[in-house]
C-alpha positions in Angstrom: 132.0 184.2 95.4 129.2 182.0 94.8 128.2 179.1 96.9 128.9 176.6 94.2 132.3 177.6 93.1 134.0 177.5 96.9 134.7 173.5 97.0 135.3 172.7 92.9 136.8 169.6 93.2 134.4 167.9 95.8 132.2 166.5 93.6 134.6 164.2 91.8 135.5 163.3 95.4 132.9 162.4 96.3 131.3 160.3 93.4 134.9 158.7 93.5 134.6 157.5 97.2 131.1 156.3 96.5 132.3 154.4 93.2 135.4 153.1 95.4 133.1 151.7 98.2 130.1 150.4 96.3 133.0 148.3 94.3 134.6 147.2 97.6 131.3 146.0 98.7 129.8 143.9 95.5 133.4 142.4 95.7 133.4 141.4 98.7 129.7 139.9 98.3 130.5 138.3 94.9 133.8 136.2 96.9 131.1 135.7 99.8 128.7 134.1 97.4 131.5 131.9 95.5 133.1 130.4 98.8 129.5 130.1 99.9 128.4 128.0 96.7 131.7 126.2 97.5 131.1 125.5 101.1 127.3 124.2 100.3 128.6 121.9 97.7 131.4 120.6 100.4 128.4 120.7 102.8 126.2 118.3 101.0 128.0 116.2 98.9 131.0 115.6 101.0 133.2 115.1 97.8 136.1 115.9 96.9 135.9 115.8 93.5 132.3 117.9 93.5 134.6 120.0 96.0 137.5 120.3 93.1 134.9 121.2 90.1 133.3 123.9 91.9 136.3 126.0 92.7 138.1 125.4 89.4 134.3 126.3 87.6 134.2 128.9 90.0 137.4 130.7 89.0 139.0 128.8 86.1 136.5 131.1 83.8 137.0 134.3 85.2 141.3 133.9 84.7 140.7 132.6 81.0 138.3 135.9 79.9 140.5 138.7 81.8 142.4 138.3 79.1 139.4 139.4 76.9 137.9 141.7 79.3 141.3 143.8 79.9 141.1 144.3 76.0 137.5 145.4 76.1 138.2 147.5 79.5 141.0 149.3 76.9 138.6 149.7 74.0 135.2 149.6 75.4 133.8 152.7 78.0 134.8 150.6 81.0 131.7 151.8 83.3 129.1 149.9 81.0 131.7 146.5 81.1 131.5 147.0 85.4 127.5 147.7 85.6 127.0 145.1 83.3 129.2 142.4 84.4 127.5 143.3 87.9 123.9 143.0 86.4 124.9 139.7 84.9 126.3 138.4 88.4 123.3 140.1 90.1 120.7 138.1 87.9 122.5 135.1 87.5 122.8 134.8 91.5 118.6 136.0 91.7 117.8 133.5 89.4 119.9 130.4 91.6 118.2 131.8 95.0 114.5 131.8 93.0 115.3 128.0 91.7 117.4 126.8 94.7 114.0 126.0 96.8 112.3 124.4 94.0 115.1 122.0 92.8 114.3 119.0 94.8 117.4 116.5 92.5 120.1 116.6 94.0 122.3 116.2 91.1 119.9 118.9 88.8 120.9 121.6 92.0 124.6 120.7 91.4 124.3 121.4 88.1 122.3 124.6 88.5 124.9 125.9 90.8 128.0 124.9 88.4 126.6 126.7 85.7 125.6 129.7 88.1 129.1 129.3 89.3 130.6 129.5 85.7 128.7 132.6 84.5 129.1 134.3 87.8 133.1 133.6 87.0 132.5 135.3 83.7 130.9 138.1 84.6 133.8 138.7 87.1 136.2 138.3 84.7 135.3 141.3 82.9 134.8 143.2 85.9 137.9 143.2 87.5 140.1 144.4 84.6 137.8 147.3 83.8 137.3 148.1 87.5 141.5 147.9 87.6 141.8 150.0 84.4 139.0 152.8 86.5 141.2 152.7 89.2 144.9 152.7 88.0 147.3 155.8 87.5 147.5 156.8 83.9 150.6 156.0 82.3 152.4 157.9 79.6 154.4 156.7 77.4 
């Protein structure tokens, strides 16, 4: 018996547990990085109504497109929706931490964050239902 052909199914394992934590991980960092726009904006402006804005721009977006983005998760090959919707998060936060020391206006870094905020919400929105439809049992009808 060769060596390859003792442990078939450990490579699907494997990649799966990978896949499973790397997710876990970019979650949990995306949420970190939300509540941590959140808790600047709180910080700084001491407003409730800034306060407000952000967390409904923050996840107001990502509700409205799962709709949309469970629909491309079913049509679409749903690991290109998950790497892309992370690339887009990925620059879209690069980009805020590149412009966050050079925005000296207080109200121009507001608005640089909200629309970070929003298209960081997006990108989420299409993540989770593709990342759902990766990781739920197959039904059959």
């Amino acid at each position: 018996m060769s060596k390859g052909n003792v442990h078939p199914n450990s490579s699907w394992k494997k990649k799966t547990i990978l896949f499973l934590i790397s997710q876990c991980i970019t979650l949990f960092g995306s949420t970190l990085v939300q509540m941590a726009i959140i808790w600047y904006v709180t910080m700084e402006t001491s407003s409730g109504m800034w306060v407000a804005t952000f967390t409904v721009c923050s996840y107001l977006p990502q509700f409205l497109i799962s709709f949309v983005g469970g629909v491309w998760a079913d049509r679409h090959n749903r690991k290109r929706l998950i790497i892309g919707a992370d690339i887009l998060i990925a620059v879209a936060t690069l980009i805020l931490v590149l412009l966050m020391p050079r925005i000296t206006d207080q109200s121009s870094l507001l608005s640089a964050l909200l629309i970070v905020s929003v298209i960081r919400s997006l990108g989420g929105g299409v993540q989770t239902p593709a990342l759902s439809a990766v990781t739920s049992p197959a039904r059959t009808a």
